[in-house]
N, C-alpha and C positions, 0 to 999 in steps of 0.2 A: 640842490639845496637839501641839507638835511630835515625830518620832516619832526616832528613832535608830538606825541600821542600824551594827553592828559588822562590819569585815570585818576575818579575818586571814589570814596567811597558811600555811597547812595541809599546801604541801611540804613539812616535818618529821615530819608527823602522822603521814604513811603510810609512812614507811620502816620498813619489818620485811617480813620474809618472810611467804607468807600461802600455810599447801597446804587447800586442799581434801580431806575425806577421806568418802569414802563407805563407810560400815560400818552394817549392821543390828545387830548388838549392841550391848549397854549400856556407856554410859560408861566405867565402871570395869575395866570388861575389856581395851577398846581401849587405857585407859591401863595397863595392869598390862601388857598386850603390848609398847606404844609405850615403856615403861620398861626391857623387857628388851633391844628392839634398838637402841636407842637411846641406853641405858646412863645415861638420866637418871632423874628422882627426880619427878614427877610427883604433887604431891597435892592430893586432894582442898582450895578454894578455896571462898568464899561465892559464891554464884549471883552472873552476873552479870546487871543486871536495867533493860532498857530501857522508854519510856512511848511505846506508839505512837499518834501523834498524831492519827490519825485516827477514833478512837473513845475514846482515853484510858483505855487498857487497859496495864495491866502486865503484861510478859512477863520471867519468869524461864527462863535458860538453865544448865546446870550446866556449869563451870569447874573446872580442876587448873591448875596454876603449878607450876613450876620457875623459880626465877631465884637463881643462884647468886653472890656477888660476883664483877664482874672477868668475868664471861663472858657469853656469849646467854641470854636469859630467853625462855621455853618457856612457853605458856598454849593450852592444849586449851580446848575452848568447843564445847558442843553448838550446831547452828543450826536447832534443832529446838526448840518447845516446845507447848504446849497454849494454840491461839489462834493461831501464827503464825510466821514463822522471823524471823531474826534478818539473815540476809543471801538478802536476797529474791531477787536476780538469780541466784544459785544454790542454789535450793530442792531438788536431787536432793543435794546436799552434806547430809550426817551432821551433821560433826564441820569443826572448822578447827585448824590448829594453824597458832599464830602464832609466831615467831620474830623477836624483837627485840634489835638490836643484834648482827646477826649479823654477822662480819666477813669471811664467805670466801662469795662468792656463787657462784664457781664450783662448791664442792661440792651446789649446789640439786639437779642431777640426781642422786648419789648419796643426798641423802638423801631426795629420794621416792622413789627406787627401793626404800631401804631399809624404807623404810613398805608400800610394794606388796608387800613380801616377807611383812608379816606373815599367817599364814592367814586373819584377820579380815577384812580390809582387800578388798575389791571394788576398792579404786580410789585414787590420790592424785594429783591433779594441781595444778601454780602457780595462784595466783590475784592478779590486778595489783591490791592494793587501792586506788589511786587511778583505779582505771577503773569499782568500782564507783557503783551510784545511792545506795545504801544504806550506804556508806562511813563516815559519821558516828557508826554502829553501832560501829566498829572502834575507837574514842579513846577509853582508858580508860588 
Protein backbone atom coordinates (compact mmCIF):
# COMPACT_ATOMS: atom_id res chain seq x y z
CA UNK A 1 0.00 0.00 0.00
CA UNK A 2 1.09 3.17 -0.88
CA UNK A 3 2.12 5.46 2.06
CA UNK A 4 1.23 9.31 2.30
CA UNK A 5 3.39 11.91 4.02
CA UNK A 6 1.49 15.16 4.88
CA UNK A 7 3.49 18.19 5.03
CA UNK A 8 2.41 21.60 6.35
CA UNK A 9 3.43 24.42 6.88
CA UNK A 10 3.89 25.23 10.75
CA UNK A 11 5.48 29.09 10.54
CA UNK A 12 2.06 30.03 12.29
CA UNK A 13 2.20 27.39 14.69
CA UNK A 14 4.82 28.78 16.70
CA UNK A 15 4.14 32.47 16.95
CA UNK A 16 3.50 33.22 20.65
CA UNK A 17 5.86 34.07 23.25
CA UNK A 18 7.29 31.29 25.05
CA UNK A 19 9.29 32.15 28.97
CA UNK A 20 10.82 29.68 30.61
CA UNK A 21 10.29 29.61 34.34
CA UNK A 22 12.14 27.83 36.99
CA UNK A 23 10.29 27.60 40.36
CA UNK A 24 10.34 24.64 42.87
CA UNK A 25 6.91 25.30 44.11
CA UNK A 26 3.58 24.06 43.34
CA UNK A 27 1.51 25.10 40.49
CA UNK A 28 -0.92 26.81 42.08
CA UNK A 29 1.21 29.07 44.00
CA UNK A 30 3.34 30.26 41.19
CA UNK A 31 0.11 30.98 39.62
CA UNK A 32 -1.69 32.87 42.48
CA UNK A 33 1.72 34.91 42.45
CA UNK A 34 1.86 35.27 38.54
CA UNK A 35 -1.87 36.61 38.88
CA UNK A 36 -0.87 39.23 41.35
CA UNK A 37 1.91 40.68 39.30
CA UNK A 38 0.79 40.39 36.44
CA UNK A 39 -2.80 41.37 37.04
CA UNK A 40 -4.27 38.53 35.05
CA UNK A 41 -6.74 35.81 36.06
CA UNK A 42 -5.07 32.63 35.56
CA UNK A 43 -7.16 29.41 36.23
CA UNK A 44 -7.01 26.31 36.94
CA UNK A 45 -7.44 24.23 33.08
CA UNK A 46 -7.92 20.29 32.20
CA UNK A 47 -4.42 18.65 32.09
CA UNK A 48 -2.78 18.97 29.21
CA UNK A 49 -2.03 15.56 27.94
CA UNK A 50 0.73 14.26 25.48
CA UNK A 51 1.49 10.20 24.09
CA UNK A 52 5.09 9.69 23.87
CA UNK A 53 5.88 7.77 21.15
CA UNK A 54 8.54 6.11 22.25
CA UNK A 55 7.02 3.75 24.61
CA UNK A 56 3.40 4.81 24.32
CA UNK A 57 3.02 6.25 27.62
CA UNK A 58 0.72 9.19 28.57
CA UNK A 59 1.92 11.99 30.19
CA UNK A 60 -0.30 14.47 31.91
CA UNK A 61 1.01 18.14 32.73
CA UNK A 62 -1.07 20.59 34.81
CA UNK A 63 -2.43 23.74 32.85
CA UNK A 64 -4.12 27.51 33.94
CA UNK A 65 -5.38 29.63 31.01
CA UNK A 66 -6.20 33.11 30.80
CA UNK A 67 -7.60 34.08 27.51
CA UNK A 68 -9.71 37.03 27.62
CA UNK A 69 -11.65 38.45 24.29
CA UNK A 70 -9.77 40.89 22.14
CA UNK A 71 -6.46 40.37 23.93
CA UNK A 72 -3.19 37.95 24.75
CA UNK A 73 -4.25 34.56 25.92
CA UNK A 74 -1.92 33.46 28.79
CA UNK A 75 -1.52 29.38 29.38
CA UNK A 76 0.88 28.25 32.28
CA UNK A 77 1.75 24.56 31.63
CA UNK A 78 3.94 22.51 34.10
CA UNK A 79 7.01 20.74 32.01
CA UNK A 80 7.37 18.45 34.61
CA UNK A 81 5.36 15.24 35.08
CA UNK A 82 5.80 11.57 36.52
CA UNK A 83 7.59 9.66 33.57
CA UNK A 84 9.03 12.70 31.74
CA UNK A 85 8.96 16.36 30.70
CA UNK A 86 7.10 17.82 28.21
CA UNK A 87 9.77 20.01 26.70
CA UNK A 88 12.84 18.02 26.77
CA UNK A 89 15.48 20.34 25.45
CA UNK A 90 14.86 22.24 28.61
CA UNK A 91 14.45 19.88 31.30
CA UNK A 92 15.83 22.36 34.26
CA UNK A 93 12.55 24.53 33.15
CA UNK A 94 9.57 24.28 35.99
CA UNK A 95 6.91 25.80 34.36
CA UNK A 96 6.40 27.69 30.76
CA UNK A 97 4.22 30.33 30.24
CA UNK A 98 2.95 30.92 26.79
CA UNK A 99 1.69 34.03 25.50
CA UNK A 100 -0.26 33.99 22.39
CA UNK A 101 -1.37 36.71 20.28
CA UNK A 102 0.78 39.03 21.93
CA UNK A 103 1.06 42.32 20.23
CA UNK A 104 3.92 44.32 21.67
CA UNK A 105 7.14 42.34 21.54
CA UNK A 106 9.17 45.00 22.74
CA UNK A 107 7.60 44.83 26.28
CA UNK A 108 9.27 40.83 26.46
CA UNK A 109 11.96 42.20 28.65
CA UNK A 110 9.78 43.87 30.98
CA UNK A 111 7.75 41.22 31.40
CA UNK A 112 10.21 38.58 32.50
CA UNK A 113 11.67 40.88 34.53
CA UNK A 114 8.36 41.18 36.03
CA UNK A 115 8.28 37.33 36.58
CA UNK A 116 11.96 37.39 38.12
CA UNK A 117 10.57 39.83 40.64
CA UNK A 118 8.20 37.26 41.92
CA UNK A 119 10.01 35.72 45.40
CA UNK A 120 8.95 32.33 43.85
CA UNK A 121 10.57 32.59 40.72
CA UNK A 122 14.65 31.39 40.62
CA UNK A 123 14.58 32.39 37.16
CA UNK A 124 12.62 33.33 33.73
CA UNK A 125 14.08 33.36 30.64
CA UNK A 126 12.84 33.60 26.42
CA UNK A 127 12.44 30.58 24.80
CA UNK A 128 12.53 30.54 20.65
CA UNK A 129 9.83 27.81 20.14
CA UNK A 130 10.65 27.08 16.68
CA UNK A 131 14.21 26.17 17.63
CA UNK A 132 12.96 23.61 19.85
CA UNK A 133 13.36 19.40 18.99
CA UNK A 134 10.22 18.95 20.94
CA UNK A 135 8.25 21.89 19.48
CA UNK A 136 5.33 19.69 18.37
CA UNK A 137 4.47 19.51 22.11
CA UNK A 138 3.62 23.27 22.06
CA UNK A 139 0.33 23.01 19.28
CA UNK A 140 -2.60 22.91 21.09
Amino acid sequence: MARKTLHSNTSDEYDFLLIGIVCQHKDYRLCHFLNRQLSLRLQRDSDYEIMKPQNKQKLSFSMYTYAPAGQASYYLFANKAEGGTLISDHKNMDYFLMVKDYQNRMEEDSLIASIKSIPLVLGAYSVEAAQLRSKENLVF
